[in-house]
C-alpha positions as CSV (number, residue, x, y, z in Angstrom):
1,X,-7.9,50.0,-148.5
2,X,-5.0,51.6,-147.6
3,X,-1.9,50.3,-146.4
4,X,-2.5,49.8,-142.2
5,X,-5.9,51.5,-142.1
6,X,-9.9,50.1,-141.4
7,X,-12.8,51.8,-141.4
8,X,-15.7,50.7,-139.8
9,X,-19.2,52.7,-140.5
10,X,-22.2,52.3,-138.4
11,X,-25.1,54.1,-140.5
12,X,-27.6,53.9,-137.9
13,X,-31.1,55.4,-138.4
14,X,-30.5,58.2,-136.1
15,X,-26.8,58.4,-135.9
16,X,-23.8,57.3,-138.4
17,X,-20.7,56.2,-136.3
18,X,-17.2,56.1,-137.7
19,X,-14.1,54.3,-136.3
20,X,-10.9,54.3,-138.0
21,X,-8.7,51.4,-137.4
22,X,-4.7,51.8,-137.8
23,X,-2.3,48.8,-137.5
24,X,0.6,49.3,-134.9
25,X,4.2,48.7,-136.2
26,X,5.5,48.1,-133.1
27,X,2.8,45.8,-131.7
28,X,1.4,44.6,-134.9
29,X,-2.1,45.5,-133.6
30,X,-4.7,47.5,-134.5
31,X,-5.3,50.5,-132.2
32,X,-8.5,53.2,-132.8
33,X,-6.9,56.7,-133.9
34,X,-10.3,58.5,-134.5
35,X,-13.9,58.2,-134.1
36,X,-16.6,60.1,-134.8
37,X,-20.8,60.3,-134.6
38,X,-23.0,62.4,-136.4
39,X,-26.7,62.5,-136.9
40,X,-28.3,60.7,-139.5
41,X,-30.0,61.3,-142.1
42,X,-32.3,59.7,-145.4
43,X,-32.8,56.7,-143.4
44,X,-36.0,55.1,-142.2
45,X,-35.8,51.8,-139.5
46,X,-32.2,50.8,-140.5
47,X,-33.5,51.0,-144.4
48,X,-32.0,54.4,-146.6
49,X,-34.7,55.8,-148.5
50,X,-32.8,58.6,-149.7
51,X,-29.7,58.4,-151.0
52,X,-28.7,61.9,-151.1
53,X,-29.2,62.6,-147.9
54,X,-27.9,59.1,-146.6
55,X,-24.6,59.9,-148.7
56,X,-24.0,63.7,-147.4
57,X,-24.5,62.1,-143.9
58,X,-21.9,59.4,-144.1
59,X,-19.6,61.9,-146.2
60,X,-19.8,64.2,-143.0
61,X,-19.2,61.6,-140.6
62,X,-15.9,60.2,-142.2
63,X,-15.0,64.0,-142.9
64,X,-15.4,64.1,-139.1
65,X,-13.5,61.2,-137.9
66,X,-10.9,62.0,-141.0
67,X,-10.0,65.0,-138.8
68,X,-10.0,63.4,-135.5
69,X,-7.8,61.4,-136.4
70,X,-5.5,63.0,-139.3
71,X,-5.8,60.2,-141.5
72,X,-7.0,60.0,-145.1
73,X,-9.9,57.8,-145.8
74,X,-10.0,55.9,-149.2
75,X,-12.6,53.2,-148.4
76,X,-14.8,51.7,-145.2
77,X,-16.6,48.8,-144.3
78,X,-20.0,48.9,-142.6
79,X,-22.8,47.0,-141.4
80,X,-26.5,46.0,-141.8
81,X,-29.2,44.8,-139.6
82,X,-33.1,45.4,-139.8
83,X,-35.8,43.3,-141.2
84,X,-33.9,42.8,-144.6
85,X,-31.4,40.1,-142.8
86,X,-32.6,36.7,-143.1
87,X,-30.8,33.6,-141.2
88,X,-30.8,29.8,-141.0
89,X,-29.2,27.2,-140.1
90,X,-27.8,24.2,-142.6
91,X,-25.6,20.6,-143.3
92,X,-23.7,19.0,-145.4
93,X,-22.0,16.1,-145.9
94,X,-19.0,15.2,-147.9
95,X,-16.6,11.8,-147.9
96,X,-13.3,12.0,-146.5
97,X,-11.0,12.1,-149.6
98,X,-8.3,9.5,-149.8
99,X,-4.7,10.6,-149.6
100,X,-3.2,7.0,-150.3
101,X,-2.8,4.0,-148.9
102,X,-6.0,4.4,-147.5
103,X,-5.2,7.1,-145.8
104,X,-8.4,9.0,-144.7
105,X,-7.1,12.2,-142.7
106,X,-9.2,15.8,-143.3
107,X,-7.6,18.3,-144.8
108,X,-8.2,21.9,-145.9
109,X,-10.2,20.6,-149.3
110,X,-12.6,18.2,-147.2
111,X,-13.4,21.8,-145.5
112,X,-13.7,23.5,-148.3
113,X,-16.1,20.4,-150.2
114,X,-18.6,20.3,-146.9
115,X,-18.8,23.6,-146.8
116,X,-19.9,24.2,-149.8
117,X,-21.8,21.1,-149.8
118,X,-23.8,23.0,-146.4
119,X,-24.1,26.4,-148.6
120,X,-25.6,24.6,-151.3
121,X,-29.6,25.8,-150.3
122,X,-31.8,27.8,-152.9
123,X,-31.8,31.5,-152.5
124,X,-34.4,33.7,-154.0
125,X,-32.5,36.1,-156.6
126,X,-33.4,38.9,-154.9
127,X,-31.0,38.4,-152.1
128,X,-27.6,37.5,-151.2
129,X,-24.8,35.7,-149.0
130,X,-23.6,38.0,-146.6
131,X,-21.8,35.2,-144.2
132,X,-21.6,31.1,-144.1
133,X,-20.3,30.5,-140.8
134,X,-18.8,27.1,-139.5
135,X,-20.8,26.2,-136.4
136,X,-19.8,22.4,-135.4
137,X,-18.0,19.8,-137.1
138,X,-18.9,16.1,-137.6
139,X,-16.5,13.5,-138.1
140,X,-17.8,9.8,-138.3
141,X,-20.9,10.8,-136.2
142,X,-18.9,12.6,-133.5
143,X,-19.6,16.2,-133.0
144,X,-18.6,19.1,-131.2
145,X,-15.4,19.2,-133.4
146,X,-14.6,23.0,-134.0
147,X,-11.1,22.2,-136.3
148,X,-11.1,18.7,-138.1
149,X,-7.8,18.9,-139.5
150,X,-5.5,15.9,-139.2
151,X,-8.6,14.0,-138.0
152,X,-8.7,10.5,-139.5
153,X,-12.5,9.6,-140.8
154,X,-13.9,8.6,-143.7
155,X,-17.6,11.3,-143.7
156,X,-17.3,14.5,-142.2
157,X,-20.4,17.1,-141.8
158,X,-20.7,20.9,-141.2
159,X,-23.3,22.5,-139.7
160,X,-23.2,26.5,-141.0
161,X,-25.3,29.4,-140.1
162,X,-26.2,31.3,-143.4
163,X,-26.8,35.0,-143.4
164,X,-28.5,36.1,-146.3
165,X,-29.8,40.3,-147.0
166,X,-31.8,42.2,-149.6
167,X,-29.2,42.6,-153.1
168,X,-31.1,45.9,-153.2
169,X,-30.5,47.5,-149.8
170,X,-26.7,46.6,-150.4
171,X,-26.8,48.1,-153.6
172,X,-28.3,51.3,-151.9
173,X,-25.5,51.5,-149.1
174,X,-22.8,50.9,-152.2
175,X,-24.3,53.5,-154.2
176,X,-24.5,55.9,-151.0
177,X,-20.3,55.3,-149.7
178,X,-19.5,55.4,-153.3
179,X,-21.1,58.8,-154.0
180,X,-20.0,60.0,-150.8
181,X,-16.5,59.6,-152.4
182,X,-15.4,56.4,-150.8
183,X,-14.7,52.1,-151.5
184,X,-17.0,50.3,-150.4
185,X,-14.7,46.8,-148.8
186,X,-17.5,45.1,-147.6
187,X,-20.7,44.4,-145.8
188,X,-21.5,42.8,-142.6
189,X,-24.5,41.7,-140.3
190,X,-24.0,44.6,-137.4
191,X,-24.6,42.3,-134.0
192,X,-21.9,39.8,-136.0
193,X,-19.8,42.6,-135.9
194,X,-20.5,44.1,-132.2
195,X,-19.8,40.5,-130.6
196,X,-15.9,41.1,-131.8
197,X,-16.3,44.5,-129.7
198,X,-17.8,43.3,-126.8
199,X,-17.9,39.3,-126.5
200,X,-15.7,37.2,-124.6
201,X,-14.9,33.9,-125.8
202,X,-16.5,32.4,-122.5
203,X,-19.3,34.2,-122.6
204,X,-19.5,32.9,-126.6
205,X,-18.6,29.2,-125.6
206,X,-21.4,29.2,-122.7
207,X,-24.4,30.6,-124.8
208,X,-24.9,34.2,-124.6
209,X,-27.3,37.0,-126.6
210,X,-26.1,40.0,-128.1
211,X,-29.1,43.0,-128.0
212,X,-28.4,45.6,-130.1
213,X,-30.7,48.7,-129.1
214,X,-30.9,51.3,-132.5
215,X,-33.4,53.7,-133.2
216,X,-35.1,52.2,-135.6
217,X,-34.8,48.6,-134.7
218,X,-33.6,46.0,-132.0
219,X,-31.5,43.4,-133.8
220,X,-30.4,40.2,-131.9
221,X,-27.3,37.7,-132.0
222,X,-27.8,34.3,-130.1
223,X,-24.2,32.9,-129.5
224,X,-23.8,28.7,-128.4
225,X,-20.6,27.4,-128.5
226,X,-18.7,30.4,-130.1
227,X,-21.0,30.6,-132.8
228,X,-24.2,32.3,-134.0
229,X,-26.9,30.1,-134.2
230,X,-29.8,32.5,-134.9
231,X,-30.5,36.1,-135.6
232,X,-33.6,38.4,-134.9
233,X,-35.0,41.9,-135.6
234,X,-38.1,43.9,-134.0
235,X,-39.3,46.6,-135.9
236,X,-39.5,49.2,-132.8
237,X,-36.3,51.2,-131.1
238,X,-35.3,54.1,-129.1
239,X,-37.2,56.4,-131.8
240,X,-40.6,55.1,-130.6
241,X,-39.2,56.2,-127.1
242,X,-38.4,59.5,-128.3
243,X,-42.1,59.6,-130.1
244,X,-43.8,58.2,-126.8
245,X,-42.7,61.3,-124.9
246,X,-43.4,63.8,-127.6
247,X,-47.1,62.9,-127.7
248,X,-47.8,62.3,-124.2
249,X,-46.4,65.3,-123.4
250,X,-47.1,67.3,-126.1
251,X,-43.4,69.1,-127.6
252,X,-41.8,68.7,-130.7
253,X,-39.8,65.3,-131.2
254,X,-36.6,67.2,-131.4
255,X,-37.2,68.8,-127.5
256,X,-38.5,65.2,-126.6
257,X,-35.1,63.3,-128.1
258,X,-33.2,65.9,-126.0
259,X,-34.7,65.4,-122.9
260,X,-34.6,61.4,-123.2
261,X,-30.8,61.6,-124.0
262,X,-30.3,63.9,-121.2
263,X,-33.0,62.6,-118.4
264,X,-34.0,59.4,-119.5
265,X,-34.7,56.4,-117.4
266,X,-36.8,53.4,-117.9
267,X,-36.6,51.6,-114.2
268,X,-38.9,53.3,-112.3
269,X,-37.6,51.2,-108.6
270,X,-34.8,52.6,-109.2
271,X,-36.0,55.9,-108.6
272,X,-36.1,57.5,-104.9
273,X,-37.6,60.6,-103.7
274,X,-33.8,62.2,-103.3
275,X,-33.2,61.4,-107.2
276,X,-36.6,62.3,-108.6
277,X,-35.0,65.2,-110.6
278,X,-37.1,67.9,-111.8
279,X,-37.3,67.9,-115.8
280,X,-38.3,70.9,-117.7
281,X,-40.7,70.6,-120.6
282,X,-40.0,73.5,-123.6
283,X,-43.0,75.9,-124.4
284,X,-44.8,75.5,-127.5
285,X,-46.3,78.4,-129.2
286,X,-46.2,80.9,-126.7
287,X,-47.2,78.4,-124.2
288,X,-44.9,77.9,-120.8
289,X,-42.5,75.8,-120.2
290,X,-43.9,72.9,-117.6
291,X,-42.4,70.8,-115.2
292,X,-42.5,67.0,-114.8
293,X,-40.7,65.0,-112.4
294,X,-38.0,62.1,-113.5
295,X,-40.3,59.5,-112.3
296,X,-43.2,60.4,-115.0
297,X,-40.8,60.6,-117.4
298,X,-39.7,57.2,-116.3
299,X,-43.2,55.7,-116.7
300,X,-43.4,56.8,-120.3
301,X,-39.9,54.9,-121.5
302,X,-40.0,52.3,-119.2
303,X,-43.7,51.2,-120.7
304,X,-42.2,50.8,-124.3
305,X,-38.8,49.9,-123.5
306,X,-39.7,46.5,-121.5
307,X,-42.1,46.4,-124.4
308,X,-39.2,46.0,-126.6
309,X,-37.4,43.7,-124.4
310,X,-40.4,41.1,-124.2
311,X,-40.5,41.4,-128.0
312,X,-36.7,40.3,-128.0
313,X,-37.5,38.0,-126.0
314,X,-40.7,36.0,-128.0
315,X,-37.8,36.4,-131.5
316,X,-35.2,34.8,-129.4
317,X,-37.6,31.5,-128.7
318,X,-39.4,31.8,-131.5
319,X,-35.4,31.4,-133.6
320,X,-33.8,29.0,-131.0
321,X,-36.6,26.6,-130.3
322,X,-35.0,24.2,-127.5
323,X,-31.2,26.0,-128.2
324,X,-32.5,28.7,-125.9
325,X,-31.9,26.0,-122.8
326,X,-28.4,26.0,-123.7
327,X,-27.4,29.5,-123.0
328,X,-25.1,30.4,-119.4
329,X,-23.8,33.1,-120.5
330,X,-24.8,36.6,-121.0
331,X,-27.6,38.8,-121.9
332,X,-24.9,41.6,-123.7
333,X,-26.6,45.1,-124.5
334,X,-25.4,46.9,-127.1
335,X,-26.4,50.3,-129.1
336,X,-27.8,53.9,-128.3
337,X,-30.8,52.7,-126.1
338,X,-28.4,50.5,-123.7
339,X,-26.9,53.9,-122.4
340,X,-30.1,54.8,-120.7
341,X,-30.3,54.8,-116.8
342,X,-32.2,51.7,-115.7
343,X,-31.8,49.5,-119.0
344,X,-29.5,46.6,-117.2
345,X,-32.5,46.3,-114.2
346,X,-34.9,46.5,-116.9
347,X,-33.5,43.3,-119.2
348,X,-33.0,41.9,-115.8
349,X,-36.6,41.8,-114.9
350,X,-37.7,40.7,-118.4
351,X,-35.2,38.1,-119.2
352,X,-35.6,36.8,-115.4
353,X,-31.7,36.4,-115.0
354,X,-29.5,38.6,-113.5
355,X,-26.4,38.3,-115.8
356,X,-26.8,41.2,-118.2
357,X,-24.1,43.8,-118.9
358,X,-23.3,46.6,-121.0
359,X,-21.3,45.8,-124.6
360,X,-18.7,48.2,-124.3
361,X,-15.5,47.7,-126.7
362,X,-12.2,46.7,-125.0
363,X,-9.3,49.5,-124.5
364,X,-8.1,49.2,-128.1
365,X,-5.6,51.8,-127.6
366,X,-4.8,55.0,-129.8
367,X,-5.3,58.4,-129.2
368,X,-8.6,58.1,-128.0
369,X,-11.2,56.4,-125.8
370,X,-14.2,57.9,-126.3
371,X,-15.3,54.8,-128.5
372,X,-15.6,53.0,-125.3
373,X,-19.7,53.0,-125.2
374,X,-22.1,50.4,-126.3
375,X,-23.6,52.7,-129.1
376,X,-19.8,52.6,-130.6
377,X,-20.0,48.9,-130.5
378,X,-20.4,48.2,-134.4
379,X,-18.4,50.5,-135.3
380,X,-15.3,49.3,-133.5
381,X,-16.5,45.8,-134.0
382,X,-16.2,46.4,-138.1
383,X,-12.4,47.1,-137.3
384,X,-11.6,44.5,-135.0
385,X,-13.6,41.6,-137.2
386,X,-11.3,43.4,-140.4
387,X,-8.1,44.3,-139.1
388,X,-6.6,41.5,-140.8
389,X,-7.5,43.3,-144.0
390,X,-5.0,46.0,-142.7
391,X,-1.0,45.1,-144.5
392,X,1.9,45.0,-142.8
393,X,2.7,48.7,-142.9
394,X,1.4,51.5,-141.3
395,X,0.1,54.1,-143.5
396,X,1.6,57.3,-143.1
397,X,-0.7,58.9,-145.7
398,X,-2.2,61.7,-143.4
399,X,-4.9,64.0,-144.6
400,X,-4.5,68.1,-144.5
401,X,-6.2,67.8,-141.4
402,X,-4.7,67.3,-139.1
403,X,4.1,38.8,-134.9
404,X,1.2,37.4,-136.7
405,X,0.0,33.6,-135.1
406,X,1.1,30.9,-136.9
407,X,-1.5,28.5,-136.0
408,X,-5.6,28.8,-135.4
409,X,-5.4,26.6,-132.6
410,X,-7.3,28.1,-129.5
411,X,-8.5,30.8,-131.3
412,X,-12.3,32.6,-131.3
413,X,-13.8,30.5,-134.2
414,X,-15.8,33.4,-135.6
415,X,-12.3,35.3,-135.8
416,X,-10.9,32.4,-137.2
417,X,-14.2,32.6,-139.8
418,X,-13.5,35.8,-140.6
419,X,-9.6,35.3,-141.8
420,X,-11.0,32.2,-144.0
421,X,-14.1,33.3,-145.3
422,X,-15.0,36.9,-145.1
């Protein structure tokens, strides 16, 4: 990776998003200096089933954001979701090693020992580790202990949250970034990375879920005491939406995706007779074009959206069992779908709560703000998770277009995870 510079690619099944992360000398932060979003391609529910049309789309969308921003692109990190991301939940338990005199006090190789002790679970050789993440520590029987060094004991236990995913779709996206011409740095479960974008550590510490809204899947992030403790996928998105209008209405998906983007709503309350916008349907063969109102339009998204809400819903018991009691924080939407008029009622009405809100990435500064949507969520969230991957200096390698913290304490523990582990 270049001196200064991440690179976070979202290859979405209906649209790759690019944000590229450069480290400010003066603050010592990372700010956003380009972004970009192009439409996909060679993808199929979050899964590539064509490489070459995969790789041309994520070379075009770097190309993109290269120019947006003026900064040449050597290598990106990006993220993976779907069906083919599998998650539990493990312990292990190591004793206390002795540092004389009887002296039992934890230090950085206890960690190390009881987390590998936790990690040590079969997994089929068809998949790997994509993230072990420290959930709670035990010391002596007491939990709830999120740093345990310079804790006297003499047994200390981890509980982790595992992340495994498919050797072969990884293989796939390295074998697409690499003949698209760039490094692949690494790979990372996409709501893990949209919670660095969007999450507070309150809302983290109280209990809160992250819904990710793609096209061709709805993954899901369930956050209890600042870390993950399960993850979901449903196999339905936006592009069912976009298919439900097309056949009831009878135009081609293309006109249909259009007129969701432009007119869509899926909360029919909160549509009055003085908003009920008129929405024009496209001939088709010679046929005329037809008008529908915003409120039928409405009935058709709103039908399969709080379909895929009540589906997030039944994975989110169904992975949490009794953990699900625990949460006082926030329902957090994230993705393409949560820009849609009506989606915040809508997970209201499902999820019976009223605190839901919109993921959208904090004011990272730059050149630009346009990343500040929940669709660019990932995206962003690969470059905040990474930035420590970014050296000291800037780089001031531009294409042809044109006071670090000396202690962890008080600090996100998934941030802190990634500076250890990722």
């Amino acid at each position: 990776m270049a001196d200064g510079i991440v690179v976070g690619l979202d290859i979405g099944t209906s649209v790759i998003r690019v944000a590229i992360g450069e480290l400010n000398v003066e603050t010592g932060k990372i700010q956003i200096a380009g972004t970009a979003a192009r439409k996909s391609a060679g993808l199929r529910n979050g899964i590539i089933v064509n490489i070459e049309e995969a790789k041309e789309a994520i070379r075009l969308a770097v190309e993109d954001a290269v120019q947006n921003s003026g900064i040449l692109v050597e290598s990106v990190i990006t993220a993976i979701g779907g069906s083919q991301i599998v998650s539990q939940n493990s312990r292990g338990t190591v004793p206390v090693s002795s540092s004389g005199r009887g002296n039992k006090e934890i230090n950085t190789d206890d960690i190390a020992r009881v987390i590998e002790s936790a990690t040590a679970i079969p997994v089929p050789a068809d998949r790997e580790k994509l993230h072990v993440i420290p959930q709670n520590y035990i010391v002596d029987g007491i939990g709830g202990i999120s740093d345990p060094i310079h804790r006297m004991g003499t047994r200390l236990e981890a509980e982790v949250h595992i992340v495994t995913a498919s050797k072969n779709i990884i293989q796939n996206i390295n074998t697409c970034v690499s003949r698209a011409n760039y490094r692949l740095d690494g790979v990372m479960l996409k709501t893990l990375a949209a919670t660095q974008a969007v999450c507070h550590q309150d809302e983290m510490d109280l209990g809160s879920i992250l819904i990710d809204l793609g096209a061709g899947t709805t993954d899901i992030i369930v956050l209890i005491n600042g870390s993950p403790v399960s993850t979901a996928s449903v196999p339905v998105g936006g592009s069912l939406v976009t298919n439900d209008i097309a056949i009831v209405t009878g135009i081609p998906s293309s006109a249909a995706e259009d007129i969701k983007l432009k007119s869509g709503c899926c909360w029919l309350q909160g549509i009055t007779e003085e908003n009920d916008e008129e929405v024009i349907l496209p001939g088709v063969g010679g046929r005329a074009p037809e008008i529908i109102y915003k409120s039928q339009l409405c009935q058709i998204i709103q039908a399969r959206m709080e379909q895929i809400f009540r589906m997030s819903k039944d994975a989110i018991i169904k992975n949490t069992n009794n953990s699900i009691r625990q949460l006082s924080g926030n329902i957090i939407l994230t993705g393409g779908g949560a820009q849609m008029d009506g989606v915040i009622e809508l997970a209201q009405n499902v999820f019976k709560t009223s605190s839901v809100r919109l993921g959208v990435p904090e004011n990272l500064g730059g050149i630009e703000e346009n990343y500040r949507r929940p669709d660019f969520a990932t995206a962003v969230g690969l470059v905040v998770a990474n930035q420590g991957l970014a050296k000291s200096k800037p780089s001031y390698k531009k294409s042809k277009f044109k006071k670090e913290k000396s202690s962890n304490e008080g600090e996100n523990p998934i941030k802190r995870f990634f500076k250890t582990f990722f």
